[in-house]
N, C-alpha and C positions, 0 to 999 in steps of 0.2 A: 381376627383383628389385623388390622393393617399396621405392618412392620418398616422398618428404614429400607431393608432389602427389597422389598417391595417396587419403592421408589427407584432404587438403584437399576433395579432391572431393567424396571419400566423406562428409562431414562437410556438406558447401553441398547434399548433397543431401539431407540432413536437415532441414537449416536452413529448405530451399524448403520441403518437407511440412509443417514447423514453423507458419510464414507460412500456410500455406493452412486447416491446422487454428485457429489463432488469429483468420483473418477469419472462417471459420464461428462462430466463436463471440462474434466482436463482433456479426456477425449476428444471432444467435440473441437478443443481450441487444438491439437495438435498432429490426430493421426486419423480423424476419422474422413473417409472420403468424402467429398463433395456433395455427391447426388443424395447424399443416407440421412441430413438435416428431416427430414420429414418422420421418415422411422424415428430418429433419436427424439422428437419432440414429445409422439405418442411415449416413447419411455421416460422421458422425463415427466410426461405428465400423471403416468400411472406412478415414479416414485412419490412425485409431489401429494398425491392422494396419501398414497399408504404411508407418509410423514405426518400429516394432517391428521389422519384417522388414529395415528400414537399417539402422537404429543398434545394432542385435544378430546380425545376420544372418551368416553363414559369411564375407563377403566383410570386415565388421568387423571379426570375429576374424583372420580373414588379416591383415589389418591390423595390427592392432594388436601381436599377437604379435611380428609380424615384426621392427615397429620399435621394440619393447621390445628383443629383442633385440640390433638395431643400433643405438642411440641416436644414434651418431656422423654418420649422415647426415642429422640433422635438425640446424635451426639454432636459435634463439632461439624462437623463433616456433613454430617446428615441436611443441619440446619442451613449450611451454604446451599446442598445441593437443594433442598426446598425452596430455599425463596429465588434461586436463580431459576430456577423450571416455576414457580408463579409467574415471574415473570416473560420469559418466554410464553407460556402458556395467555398471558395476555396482549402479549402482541401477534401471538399466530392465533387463536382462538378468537378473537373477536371478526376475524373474515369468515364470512359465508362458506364452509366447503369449496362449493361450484370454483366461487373467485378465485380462489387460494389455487386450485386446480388451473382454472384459463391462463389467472399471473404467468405462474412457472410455465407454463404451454408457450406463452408468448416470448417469456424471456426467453425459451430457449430457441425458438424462428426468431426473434430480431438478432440473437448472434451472426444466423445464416447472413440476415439479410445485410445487414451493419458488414460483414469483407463481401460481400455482390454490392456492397455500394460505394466501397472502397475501390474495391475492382473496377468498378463503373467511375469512379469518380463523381458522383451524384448523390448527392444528400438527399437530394429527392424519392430514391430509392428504400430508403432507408426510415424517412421522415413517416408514414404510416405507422410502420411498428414503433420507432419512439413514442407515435402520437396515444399510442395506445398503452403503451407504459404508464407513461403519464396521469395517462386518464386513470386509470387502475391507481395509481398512487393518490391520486386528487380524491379517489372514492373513500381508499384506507383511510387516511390521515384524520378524519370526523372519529375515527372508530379507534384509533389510538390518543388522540389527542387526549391529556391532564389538563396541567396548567401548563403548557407552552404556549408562548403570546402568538407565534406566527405558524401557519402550516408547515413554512420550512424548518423551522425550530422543529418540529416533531419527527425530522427526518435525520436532523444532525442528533439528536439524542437518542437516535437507533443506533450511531457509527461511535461516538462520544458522549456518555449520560452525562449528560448535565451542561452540553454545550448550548448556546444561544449564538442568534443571529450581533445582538448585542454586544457581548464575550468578544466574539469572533471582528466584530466591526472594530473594535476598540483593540485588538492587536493588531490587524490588518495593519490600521491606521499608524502607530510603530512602528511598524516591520517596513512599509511603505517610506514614509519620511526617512529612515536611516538609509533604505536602501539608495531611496532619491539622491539623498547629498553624494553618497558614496559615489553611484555610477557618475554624477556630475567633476565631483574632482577626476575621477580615474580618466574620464574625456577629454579631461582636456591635459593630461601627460601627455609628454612626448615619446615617451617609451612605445614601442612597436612590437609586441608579440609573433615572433613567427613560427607559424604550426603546421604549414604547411609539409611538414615531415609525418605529422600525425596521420593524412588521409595515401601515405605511400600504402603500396598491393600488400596485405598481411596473409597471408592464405586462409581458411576458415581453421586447416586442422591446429595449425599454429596457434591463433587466438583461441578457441578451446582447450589447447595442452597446458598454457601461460592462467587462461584464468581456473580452470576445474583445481591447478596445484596451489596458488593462493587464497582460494578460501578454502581449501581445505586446511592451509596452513591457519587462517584464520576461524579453524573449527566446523565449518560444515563439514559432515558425513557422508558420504557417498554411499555406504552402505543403506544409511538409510533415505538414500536422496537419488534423485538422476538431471540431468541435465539435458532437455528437447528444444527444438525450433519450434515455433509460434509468429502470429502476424505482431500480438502486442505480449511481449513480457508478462509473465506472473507467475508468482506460485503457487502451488495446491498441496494442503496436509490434510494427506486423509487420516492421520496419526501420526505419532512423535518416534513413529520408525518406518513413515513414507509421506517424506515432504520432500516432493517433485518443484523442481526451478524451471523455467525456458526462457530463451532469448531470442533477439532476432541477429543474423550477421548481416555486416557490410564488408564488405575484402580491402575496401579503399576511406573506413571512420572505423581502424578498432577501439577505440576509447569510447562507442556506444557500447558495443558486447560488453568488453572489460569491466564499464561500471554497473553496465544493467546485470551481468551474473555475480557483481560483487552486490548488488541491491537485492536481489532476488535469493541471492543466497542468505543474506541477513534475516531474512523473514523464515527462509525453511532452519537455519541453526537455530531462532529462536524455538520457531514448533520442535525440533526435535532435541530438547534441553526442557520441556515442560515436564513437572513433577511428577509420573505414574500413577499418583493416587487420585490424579484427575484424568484418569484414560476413560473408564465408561463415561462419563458426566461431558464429555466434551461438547456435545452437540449443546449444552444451557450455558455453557462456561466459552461464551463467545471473548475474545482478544479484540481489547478495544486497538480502533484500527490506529490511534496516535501514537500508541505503545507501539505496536507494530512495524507502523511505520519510523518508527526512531530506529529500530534496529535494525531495518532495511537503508536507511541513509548514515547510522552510523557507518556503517562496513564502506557506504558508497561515497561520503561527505568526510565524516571524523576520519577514515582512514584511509580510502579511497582518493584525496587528496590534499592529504599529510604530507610533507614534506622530509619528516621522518620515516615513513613506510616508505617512498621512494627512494631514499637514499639507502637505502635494502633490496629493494623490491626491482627497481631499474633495473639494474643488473642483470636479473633474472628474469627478468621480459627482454632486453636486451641482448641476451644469449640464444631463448628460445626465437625471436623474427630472426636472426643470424641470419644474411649479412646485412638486412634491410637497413637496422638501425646506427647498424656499429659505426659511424662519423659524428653521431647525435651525442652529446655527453652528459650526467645528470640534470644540470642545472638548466641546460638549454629544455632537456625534454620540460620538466616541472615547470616552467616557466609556461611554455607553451601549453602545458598539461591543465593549469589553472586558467587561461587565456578567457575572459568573457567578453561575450557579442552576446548582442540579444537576436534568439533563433526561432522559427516556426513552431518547432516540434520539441513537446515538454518533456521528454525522457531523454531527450540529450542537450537539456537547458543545462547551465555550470551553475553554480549554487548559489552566484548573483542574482540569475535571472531566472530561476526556477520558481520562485513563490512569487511572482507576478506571474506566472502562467495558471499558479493555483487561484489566487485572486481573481481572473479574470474569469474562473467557470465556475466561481463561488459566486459570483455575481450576476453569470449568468443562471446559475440554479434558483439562487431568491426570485431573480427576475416571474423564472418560470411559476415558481409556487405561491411568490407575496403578490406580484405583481398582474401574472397573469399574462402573460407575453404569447401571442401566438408563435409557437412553432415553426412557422413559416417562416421566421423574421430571424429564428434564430443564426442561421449563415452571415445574416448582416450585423448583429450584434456584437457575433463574433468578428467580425474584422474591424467594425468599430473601435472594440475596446483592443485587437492587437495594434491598432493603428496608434492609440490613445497609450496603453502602458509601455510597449515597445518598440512605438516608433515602426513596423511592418506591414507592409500592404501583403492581405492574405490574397494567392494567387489562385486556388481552389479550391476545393470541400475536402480534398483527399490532404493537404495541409494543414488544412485549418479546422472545422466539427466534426469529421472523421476520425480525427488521429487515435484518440480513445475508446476502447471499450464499453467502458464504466457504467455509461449510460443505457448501452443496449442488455447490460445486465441489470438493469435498475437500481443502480448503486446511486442516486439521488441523494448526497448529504455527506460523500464520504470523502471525495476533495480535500475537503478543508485539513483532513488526517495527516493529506503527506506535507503542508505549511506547520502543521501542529507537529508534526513527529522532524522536522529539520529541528525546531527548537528546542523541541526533549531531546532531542541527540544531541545536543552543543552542552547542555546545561547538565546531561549526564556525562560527558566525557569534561567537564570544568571540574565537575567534581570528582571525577575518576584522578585525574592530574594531578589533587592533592597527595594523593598517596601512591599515585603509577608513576613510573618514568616510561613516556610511549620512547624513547629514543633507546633508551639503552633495552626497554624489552623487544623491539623490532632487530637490534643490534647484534642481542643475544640469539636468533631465531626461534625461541621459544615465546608464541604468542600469546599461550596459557592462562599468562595472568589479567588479560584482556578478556578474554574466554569467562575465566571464572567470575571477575566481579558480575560480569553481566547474567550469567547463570545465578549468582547468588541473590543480585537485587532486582533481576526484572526477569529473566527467564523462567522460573523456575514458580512463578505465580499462574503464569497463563490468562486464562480470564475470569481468575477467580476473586483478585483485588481489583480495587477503581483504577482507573488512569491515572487520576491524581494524586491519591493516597502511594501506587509506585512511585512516582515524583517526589513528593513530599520528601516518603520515608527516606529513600538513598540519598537525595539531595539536602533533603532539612530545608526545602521552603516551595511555595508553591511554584508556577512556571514563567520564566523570567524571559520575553524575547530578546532583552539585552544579551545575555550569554551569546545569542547568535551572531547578531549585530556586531558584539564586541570580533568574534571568530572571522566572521567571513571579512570583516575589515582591515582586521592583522596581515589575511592571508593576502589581502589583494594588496594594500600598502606595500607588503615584500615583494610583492612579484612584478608592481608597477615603481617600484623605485620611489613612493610617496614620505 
């Protein structure tokens, strides 16, 4: 008879393959030599098989059948981890083996090819393997599709259950007209920002010493975490005691690094603060990415530029650049610290201008899947619409459809997470505010109490609640883009003198 343990097993021994395909791939982005893309692909192709052949295999089905049938010998526990491995099991079990296999084969040569075309500067280098992403996804999307009205709906409700293009069109449109008015008055102030203190020489060890001690002050782990160079940012948990961060340096823009390991480290404090009793079960117990991303812009947004955390926190970057900064005073640095222009490159947009950069490749993804846009046309799309939201004329491919990842790992629908997760960050820290004082716990150096609520109302679920239902519960009401709206306007009125 088939048992809960059963499932459980069968489940952690995914989880391991999960873990091992995921270090190859932190691999791949940060220490693995040049010429060895070809070997890493056949490995990633034989994990992606023996993934495939667990989490779909006869032995699953036995499974799962069985204890659909019986549901009664499973407990609380049990019954989450079932129906989240159905479902898994229905989004990777309805592809062909072969496919499932070439996929992953490909994802992992279009990384290669995606920095050789970066390198090169040439989209064109690059545009074959996307092309074939693509297609691969065009093929899936019949084969997972319910009721979602559009193909690309089927892809945002892999990243966010229950998202639509709909949903989504009808925040955008919100978050757009606020943002509109706002950069309009801030334009036409007279107030002049100067930051040109910001791009003085930082040394690299320097900007590493200043950010590795503040988020650990803000709770990342280092025992269970490290800190690497990479072309694009990211973190990877292969469990909740090795969730690895990387950044990129500039010696002459520390306030990229700064925020990108204060954003990067949000995402590995969350994995390494999830509950224990979901340690085997991880691999079905996927983090939806809006949550995710709220905890990676909290750290980078709610408090990465807070006015209160700098009035702490200055100091102490101002001590470590010693003597570069020491003429600069708080108020001037923060000032300059919030300064918005609208920029090329979206990991060092300011939080004005940051969700018109997710907008724009959220439009160009429908384009791709509703619309049907050839590929080719994408570079021009793309400056179209940086022309069109931002006012910038893109100057080449290595500025403008290069600068991401995303795509060369087929992450098709996941965008819209980090617009989604700015909002859930404002709207959990409005309500953090009712009962936290960020000023006097920053004041106090004990940042603890930050730590915990987050640990208690979002960390510590994982992906084992909805996205929404976290929302709801901490907040008491569903997701309001006002809360942002309201935030990012406060902060800019202060710093523009409005």
């Amino acid at each position: 008879m088939t048992i809960q343990q059963d499932l459980i097993d069968s489940i952690k021994e995914q989880t391991q393959l999960t873990q091992l395909v995921e270090l190859s791939g932190w691999d791949a982005l940060t220490g693995m030599p040049k010429d060895s893309g070809h070997f890493r692909s056949e490995i990633d192709a034989y994990l992606a098989k023996k993934l495939f052949q667990v989490s779909t295999g006869k032995d699953r089905q036995h499974i799962l059948e069985s204890l659909s049938a019986n549901p009664s010998s499973l407990d609380g526990f049990g019954k989450l981890v079932l129906d989240k491995a159905k479902k898994d099991f229905d989004l990777t079990g309805k592809i062909p083996e072969q496919d499932y296999v070439d996929f992953q084969k490909t994802l992992s040569e279009a990384q290669d090819f995606w920095a050789q075309a970066r390198e090169a500067n040439d989209y064109n280098v690059f545009q074959p393997y996307l092309g074939r992403i693509i297609d691969y996804l065009k093929k899936f999307i019949p084969l997972w599709q319910n009721d979602e009205k559009t193909p690309y709906d089927v892809l945002l409700n892999q990243y966010e259950p229950g998202l639509t293009v709909e949903k989504l069109d009808s925040i955008f449109e919100q978050v757009k007209a606020g943002l509109t008015e706002l950069r309009q008055r801030l334009a036409k102030s007279d107030v002049k920002l100067d930051d040109s203190f910001l791009f003085r020489q930082i040394p690299k060890a320097q900007q590493r010493r200043y950010a590795l001690e503040a988020v650990q002050r803000l709770g990342y782990n280092l025992d269970k975490g490290r800190l690497d160079d990479t072309i694009h940012p990211f973190m990877e948990a292969l469990n909740r005691d090795d969730a690895r961060i990387t950044t990129r340096w500039n010696e002459h823009n520390f306030q990229m690094a700064i925020l990108g390991i204060f954003h990067e480290a949000g995402h590995g404090t969350f994995e390494q603060n999830v509950d224990p009793k979901y340690d085997d079960a991880r691999s079905i117990l996927p983090i939806s990415m809006s949550i995710h991303e709220s905890q990676s812009l909290f750290n980078e947004v709610m408090i990465g530029r807070s006015r209160e955390f700098w009035d702490v926190e200055y100091p102490k970057l101002q001590a470590t650049f010693s003597p570069t900064l020491d003429d600069i005073d708080t108020d001037t640095f923060y000032k300059a610290w919030l300064k918005t222009e609208a920029t090329f490159t979206r990991t060092e947009a300011d939080p004005l201008t940051y969700p018109l950069h997710i907008i724009i490749r959220y439009e160009i993804e429908k384009a791709i899947f509703n619309d049907q846009i050839d590929i080719a046309d994408l570079p021009t799309l793309w400056r179209e619409k940086y022309q069109e939201y931002l006012g910038l004329e893109t100057p080449d491919d290595l500025t403008g459809i290069l600068q991401d990842i995303h795509w060369a790992g087929g992450s098709f629908g996941y965008f819209p997470s980090y617009a989604l997760g700015h909002l859930y960050a404002a709207q959990f820290k409005a309500t953090m505010a009712k009962t936290l004082d960020f000023k006097a716990i920053f004041e106090s150096g004990d940042y603890s109490p930050i730590f915990n609520w987050r640990q208690e109302h979002i960390w510590r679920y994982g992906g084992a609640v909805d996205p929404n239902k976290i929302l709801e519960n901490a907040t008491g009401e569903p997701l309001n883009p006002q809360y942002w709206l309201d935030l990012v306007t406060k902060l800019y009125e202060e710093a523009y003198g409005l």
